[in-house]
Each structure stands twice: as structure tokens, then as C-alpha cells.
MDAnalysis code that builds the backbone (N, CA, C; Angstrom):
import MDAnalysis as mda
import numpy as np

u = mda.Universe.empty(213, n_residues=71, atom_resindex=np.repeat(np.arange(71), 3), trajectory=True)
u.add_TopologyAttr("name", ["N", "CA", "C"] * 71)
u.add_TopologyAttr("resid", np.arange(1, 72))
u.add_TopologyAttr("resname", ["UNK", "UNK", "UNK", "UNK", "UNK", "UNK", "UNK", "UNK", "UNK", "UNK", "UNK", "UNK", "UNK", "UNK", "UNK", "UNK", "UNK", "UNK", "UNK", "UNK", "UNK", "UNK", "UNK", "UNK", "UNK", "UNK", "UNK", "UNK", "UNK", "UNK", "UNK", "UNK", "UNK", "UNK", "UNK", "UNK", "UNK", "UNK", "UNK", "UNK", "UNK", "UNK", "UNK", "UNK", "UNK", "UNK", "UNK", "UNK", "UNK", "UNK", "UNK", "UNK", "UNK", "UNK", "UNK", "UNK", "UNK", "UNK", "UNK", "UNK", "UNK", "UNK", "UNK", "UNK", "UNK", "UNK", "UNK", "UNK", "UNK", "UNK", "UNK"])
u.atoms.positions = np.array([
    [-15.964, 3.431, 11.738],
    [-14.554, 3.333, 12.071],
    [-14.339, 3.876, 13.471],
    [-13.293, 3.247, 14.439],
    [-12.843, 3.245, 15.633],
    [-12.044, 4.916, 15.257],
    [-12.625, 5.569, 16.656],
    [-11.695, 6.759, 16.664],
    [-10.266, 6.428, 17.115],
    [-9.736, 5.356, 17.654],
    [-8.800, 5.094, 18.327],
    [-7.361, 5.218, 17.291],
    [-6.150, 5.220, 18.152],
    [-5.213, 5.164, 17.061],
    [-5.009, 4.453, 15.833],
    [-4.352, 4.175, 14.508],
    [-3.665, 3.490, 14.138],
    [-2.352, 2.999, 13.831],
    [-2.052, 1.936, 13.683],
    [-0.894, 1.548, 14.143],
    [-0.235, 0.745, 12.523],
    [1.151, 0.682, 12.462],
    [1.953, 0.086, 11.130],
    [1.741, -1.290, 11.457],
    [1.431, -2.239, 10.150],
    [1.533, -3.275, 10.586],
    [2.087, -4.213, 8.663],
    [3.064, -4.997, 9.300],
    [3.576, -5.586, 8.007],
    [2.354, -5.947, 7.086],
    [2.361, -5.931, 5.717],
    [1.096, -6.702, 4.737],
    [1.817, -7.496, 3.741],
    [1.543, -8.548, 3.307],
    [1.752, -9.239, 2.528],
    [0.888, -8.750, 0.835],
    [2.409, -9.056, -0.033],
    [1.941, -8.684, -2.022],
    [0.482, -8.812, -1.903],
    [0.202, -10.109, -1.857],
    [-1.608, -10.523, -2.089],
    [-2.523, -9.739, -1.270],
    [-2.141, -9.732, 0.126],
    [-3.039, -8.722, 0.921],
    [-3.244, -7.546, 0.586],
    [-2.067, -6.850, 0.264],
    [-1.962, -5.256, -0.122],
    [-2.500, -5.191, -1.560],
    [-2.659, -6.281, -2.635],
    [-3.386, -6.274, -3.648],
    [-4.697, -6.008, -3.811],
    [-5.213, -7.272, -2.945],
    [-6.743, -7.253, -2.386],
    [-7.409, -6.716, -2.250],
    [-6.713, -5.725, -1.011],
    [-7.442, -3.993, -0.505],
    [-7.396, -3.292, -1.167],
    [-6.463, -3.197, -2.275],
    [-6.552, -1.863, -3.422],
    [-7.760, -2.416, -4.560],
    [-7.715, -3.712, -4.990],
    [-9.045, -3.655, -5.539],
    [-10.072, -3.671, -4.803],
    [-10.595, -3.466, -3.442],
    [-11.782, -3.731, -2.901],
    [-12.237, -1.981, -2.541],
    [-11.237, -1.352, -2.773],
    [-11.325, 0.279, -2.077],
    [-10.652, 1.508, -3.065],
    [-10.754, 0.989, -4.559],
    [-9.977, 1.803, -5.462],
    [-10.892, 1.352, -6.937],
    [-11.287, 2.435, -7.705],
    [-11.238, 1.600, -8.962],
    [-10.389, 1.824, -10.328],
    [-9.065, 1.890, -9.562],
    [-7.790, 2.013, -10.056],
    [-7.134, 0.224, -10.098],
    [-6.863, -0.376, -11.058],
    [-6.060, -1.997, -10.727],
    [-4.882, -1.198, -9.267],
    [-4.372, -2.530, -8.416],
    [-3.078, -2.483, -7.864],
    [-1.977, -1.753, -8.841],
    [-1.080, -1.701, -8.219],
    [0.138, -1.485, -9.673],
    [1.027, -3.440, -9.717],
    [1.584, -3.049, -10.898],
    [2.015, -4.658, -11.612],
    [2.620, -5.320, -10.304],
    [3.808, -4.048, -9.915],
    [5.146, -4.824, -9.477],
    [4.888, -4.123, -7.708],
    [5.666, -4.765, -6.995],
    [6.080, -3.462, -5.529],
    [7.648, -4.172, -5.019],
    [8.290, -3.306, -4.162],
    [9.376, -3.310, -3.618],
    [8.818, -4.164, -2.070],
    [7.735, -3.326, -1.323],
    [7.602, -3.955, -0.171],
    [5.674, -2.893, 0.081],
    [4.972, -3.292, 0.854],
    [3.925, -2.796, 1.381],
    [3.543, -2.777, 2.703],
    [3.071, -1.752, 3.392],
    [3.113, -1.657, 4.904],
    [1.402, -1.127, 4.934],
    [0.983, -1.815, 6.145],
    [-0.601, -1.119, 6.441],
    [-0.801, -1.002, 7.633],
    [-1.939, 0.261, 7.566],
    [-1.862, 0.851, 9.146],
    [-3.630, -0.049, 9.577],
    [-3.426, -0.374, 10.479],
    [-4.758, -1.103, 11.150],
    [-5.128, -0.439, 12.525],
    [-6.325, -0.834, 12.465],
    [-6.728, -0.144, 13.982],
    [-6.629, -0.918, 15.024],
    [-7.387, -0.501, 16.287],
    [-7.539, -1.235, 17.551],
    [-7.621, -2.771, 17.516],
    [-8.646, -3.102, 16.527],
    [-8.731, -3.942, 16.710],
    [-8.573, -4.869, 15.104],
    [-7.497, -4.645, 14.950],
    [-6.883, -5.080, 14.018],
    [-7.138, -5.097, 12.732],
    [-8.207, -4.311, 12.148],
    [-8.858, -3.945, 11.038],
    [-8.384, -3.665, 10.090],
    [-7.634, -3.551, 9.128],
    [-6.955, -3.406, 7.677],
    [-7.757, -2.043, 7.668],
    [-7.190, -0.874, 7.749],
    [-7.369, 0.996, 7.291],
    [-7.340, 1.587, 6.335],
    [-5.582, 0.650, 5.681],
    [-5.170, 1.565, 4.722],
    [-4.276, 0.577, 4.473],
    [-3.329, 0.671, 3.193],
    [-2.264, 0.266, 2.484],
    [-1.225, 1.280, 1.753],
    [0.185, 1.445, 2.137],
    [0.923, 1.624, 1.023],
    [2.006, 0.534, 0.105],
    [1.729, 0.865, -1.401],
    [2.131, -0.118, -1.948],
    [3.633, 0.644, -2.476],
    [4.773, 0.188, -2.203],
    [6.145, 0.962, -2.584],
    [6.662, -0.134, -3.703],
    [6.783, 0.960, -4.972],
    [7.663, 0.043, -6.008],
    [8.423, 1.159, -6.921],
    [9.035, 1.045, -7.968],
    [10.060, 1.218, -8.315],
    [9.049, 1.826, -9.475],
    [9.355, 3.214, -9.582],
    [8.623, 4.181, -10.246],
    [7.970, 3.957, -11.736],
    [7.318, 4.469, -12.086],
    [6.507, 4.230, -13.387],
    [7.456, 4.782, -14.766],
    [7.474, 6.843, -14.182],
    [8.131, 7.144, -15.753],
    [10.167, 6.163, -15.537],
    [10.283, 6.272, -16.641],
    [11.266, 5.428, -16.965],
    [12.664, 6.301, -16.830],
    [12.567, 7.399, -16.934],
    [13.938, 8.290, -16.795],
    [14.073, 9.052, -15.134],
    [12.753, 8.530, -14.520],
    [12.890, 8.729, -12.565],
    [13.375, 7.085, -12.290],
    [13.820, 5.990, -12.918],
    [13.718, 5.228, -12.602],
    [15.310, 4.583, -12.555],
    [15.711, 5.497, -11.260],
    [17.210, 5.239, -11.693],
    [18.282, 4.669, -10.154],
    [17.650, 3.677, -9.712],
    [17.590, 2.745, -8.967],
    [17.672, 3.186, -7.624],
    [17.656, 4.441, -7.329],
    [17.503, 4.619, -5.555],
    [15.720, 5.165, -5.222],
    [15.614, 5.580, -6.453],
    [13.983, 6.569, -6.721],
    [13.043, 5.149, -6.443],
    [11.791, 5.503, -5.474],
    [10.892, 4.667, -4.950],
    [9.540, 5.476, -5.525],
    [8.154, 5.149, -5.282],
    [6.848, 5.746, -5.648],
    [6.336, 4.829, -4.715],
    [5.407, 4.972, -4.387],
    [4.126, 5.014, -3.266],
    [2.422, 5.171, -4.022],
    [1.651, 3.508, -4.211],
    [0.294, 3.452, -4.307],
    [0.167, 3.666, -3.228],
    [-0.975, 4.354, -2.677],
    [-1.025, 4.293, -1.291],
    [-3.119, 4.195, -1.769],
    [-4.062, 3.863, -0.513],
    [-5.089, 3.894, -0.279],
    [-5.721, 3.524, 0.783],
    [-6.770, 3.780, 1.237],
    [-7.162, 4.072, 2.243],
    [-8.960, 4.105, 2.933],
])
């Protein structure tokens, strides 16, 4: 890996799916709100966070978000 910065870069459902099964041996989660990934110099996929609408059911009270994240 490039020591250089990384940078935010939009990811698409399927993309941000992908990378969590290729670098986790956790499944994705079912559902997400939206997913953002940080890439390097040269445009390399780093990391993923996956943002969706929380798991336990009584945090789930429509402003509350959760974060898969990996890396």
C-alpha cells in the first residue's frame, strides 16, 4: 500500500458489497442508507463504509444511523 493520502470517493450498493465480502468474513449487512470509500493515489478501493438504519430494533427510531465499515 501507497503511503500517500487517502481520499472520499462515492461507491456504489454492489461495489461496497463486493469489498466487504472480499476483506471480511462477516456477510455485507442486508440493507444500507448510502456507502462512501476512501481510495488512494491511484485510485485503489482502501476501505468502505456501509451506513444503514440500525440493527437492534428499539435504536431504530428513524434519525439513528450505524456504520459497517472495513478496511
Amino acid at each position: 500500500m501507497s503511503e500517500g493520502r487517502l481520499r472520499l470517493v462515492p461507491v456504489r450498493s454492489r461495489e461496497a458489497k463486493d469489498f466487504v465480502r472480499r476483506h471480511r468474513h462477516h456477510a455485507p449487512p442486508p440493507g444500507q442508507i448510502f456507502a462512501v470509500g476512501a481510495a488512494d493515489e491511484e485510485g485503489t478501493l482502501r476501505a468502505v463504509a456501509i451506513v444503514g438504519r440500525p440493527v437492534a430494533r428499539h435504536l431504530d427510531d428513524g434519525t439513528t444511523l450505524e456504520v459497517a465499515r472495513t478496511s
